[in-house]
N, CA, C and O of each residue as an XYZ file, in Angstrom:
232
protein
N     118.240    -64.006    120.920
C     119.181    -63.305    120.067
C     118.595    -63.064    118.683
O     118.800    -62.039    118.032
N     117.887    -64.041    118.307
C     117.135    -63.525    116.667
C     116.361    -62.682    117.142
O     116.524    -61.559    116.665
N     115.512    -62.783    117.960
C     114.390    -62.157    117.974
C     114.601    -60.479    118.173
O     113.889    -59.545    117.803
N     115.787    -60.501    118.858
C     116.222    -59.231    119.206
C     116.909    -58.405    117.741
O     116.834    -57.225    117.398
N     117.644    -59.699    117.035
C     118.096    -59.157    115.214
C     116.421    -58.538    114.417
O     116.169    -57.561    113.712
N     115.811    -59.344    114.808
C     114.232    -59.298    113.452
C     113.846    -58.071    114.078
O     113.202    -57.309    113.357
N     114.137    -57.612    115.511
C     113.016    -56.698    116.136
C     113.833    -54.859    115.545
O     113.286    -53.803    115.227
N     115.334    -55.275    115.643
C     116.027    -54.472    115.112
C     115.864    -53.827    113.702
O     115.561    -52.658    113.461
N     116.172    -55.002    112.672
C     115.658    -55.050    111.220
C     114.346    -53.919    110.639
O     114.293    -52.909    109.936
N     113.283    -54.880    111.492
C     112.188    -54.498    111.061
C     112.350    -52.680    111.537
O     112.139    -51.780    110.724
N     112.744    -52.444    112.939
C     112.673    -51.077    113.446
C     113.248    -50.201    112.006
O     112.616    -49.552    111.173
N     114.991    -50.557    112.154
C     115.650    -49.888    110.694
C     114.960    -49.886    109.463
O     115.094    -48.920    108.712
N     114.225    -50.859    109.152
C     113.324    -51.042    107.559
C     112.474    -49.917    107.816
O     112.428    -49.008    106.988
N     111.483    -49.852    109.355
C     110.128    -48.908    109.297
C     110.997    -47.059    109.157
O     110.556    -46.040    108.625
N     112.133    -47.270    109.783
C     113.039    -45.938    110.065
C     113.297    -45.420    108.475
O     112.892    -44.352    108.015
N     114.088    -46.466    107.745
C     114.525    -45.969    106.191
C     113.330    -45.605    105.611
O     113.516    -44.682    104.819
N     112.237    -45.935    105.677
C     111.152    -46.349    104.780
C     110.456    -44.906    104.580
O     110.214    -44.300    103.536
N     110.135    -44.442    106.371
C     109.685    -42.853    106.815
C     110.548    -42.229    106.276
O     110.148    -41.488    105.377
N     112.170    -42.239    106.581
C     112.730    -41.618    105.943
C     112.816    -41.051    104.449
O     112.986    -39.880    104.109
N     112.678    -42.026    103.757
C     112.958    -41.667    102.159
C     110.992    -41.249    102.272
O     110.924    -40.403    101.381
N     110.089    -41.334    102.623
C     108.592    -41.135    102.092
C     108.950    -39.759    101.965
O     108.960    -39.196    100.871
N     109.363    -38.971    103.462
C     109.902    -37.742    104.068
C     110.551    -37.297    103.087
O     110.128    -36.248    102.600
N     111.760    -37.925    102.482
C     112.481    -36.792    101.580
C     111.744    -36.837     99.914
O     112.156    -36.261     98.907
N     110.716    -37.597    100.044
C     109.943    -37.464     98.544
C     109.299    -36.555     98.713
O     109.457    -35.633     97.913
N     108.252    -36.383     99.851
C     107.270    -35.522     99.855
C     108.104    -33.917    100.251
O     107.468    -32.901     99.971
N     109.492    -33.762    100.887
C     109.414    -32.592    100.792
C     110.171    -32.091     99.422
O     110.109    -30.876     99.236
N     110.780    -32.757     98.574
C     111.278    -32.346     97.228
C     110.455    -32.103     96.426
O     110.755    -31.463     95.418
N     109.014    -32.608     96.684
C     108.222    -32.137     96.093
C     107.653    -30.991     96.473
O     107.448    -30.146     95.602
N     107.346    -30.770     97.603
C     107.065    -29.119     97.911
C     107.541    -27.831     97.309
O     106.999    -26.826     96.849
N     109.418    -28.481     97.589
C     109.842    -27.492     97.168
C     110.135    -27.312     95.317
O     110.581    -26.443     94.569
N     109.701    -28.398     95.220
C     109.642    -28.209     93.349
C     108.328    -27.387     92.874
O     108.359    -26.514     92.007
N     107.304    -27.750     93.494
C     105.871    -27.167     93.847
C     106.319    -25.358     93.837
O     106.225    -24.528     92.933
N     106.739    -25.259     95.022
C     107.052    -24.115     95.500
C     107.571    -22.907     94.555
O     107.181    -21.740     94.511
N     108.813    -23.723     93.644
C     109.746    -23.040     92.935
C     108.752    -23.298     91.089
O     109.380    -23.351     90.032
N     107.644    -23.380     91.147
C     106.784    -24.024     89.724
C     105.980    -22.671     90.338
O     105.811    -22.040     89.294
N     105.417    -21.894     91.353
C     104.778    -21.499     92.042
C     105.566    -19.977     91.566
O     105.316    -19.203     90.642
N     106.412    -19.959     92.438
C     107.557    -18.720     92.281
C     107.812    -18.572     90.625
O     108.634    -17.848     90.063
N     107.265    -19.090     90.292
C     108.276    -19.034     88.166
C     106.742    -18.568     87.933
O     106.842    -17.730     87.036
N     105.732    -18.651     88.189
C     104.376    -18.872     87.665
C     103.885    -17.132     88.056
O     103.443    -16.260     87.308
N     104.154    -17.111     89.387
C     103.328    -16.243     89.640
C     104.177    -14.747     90.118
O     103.849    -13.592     90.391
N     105.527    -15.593     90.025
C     106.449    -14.359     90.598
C     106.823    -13.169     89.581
O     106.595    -13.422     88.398
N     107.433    -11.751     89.912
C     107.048    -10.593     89.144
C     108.942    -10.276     88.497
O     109.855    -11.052     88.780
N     109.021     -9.753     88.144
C     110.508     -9.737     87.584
C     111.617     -8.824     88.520
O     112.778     -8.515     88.249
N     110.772     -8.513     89.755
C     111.758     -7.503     90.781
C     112.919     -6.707     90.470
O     114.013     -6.521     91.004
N     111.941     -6.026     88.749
C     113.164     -4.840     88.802
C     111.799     -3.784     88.609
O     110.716     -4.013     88.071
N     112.308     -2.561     89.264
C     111.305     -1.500     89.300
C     112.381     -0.237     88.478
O     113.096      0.476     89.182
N     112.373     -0.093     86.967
C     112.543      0.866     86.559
C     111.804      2.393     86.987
O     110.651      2.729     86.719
N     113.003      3.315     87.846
C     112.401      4.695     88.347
C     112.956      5.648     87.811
O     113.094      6.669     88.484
N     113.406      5.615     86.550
C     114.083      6.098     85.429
C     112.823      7.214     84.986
O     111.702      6.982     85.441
N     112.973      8.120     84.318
C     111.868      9.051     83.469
C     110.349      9.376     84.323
O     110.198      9.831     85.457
N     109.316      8.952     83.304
C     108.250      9.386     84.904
C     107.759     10.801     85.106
O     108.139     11.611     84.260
N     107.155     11.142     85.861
C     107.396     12.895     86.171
C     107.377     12.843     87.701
O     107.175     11.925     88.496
N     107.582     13.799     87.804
C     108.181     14.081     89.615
C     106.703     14.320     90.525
O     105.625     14.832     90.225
N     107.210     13.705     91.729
C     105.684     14.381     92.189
C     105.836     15.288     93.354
O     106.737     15.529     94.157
N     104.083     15.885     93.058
C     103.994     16.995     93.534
C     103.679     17.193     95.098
O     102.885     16.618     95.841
N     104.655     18.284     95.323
C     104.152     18.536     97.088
C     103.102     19.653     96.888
O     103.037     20.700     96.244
N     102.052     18.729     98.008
C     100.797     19.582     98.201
C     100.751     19.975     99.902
O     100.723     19.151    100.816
N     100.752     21.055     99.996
C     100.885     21.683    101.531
C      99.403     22.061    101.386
O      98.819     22.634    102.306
C-alpha cells in the first residue's frame, strides 16, 4: 500500500513538473513571437489615396 502511494506521488510530481516546464517554455515562444511581430511587423495600412493611375498598354 505505500509503495503503491510513493509510486503514485512520484508519477504526479514527474506529471506537474513536465507540465509547468511545458507552460514556461511555450509562454515564452509566444512572448518571443509577439517581440518578433512588434520588431519586424509593417503597419498594414496601404494608403491608395492620390498616386497616378495606371496605364493600359495593349
Amino acid at each position: 500500500m505505500v509503495r503503491t502511494k510513493l509510486i503514485l506521488t512520484i508519477v504526479v510530481t514527474i506529471i506537474s513538473f513536465g507540465a509547468t516546464g511545458l507552460w514556461f517554455v511555450l509562454s515564452e515562444k509566444q512572448e518571443a513571437q509577439e517581440r518578433r511581430e512588434k520588431f519586424f511587423g509593417s503597419t498594414k495600412e496601404y494608403p491608395t489615396s492620390g498616386g497616378e493611375k495606371m496605364k493600359i498598354e495593349w
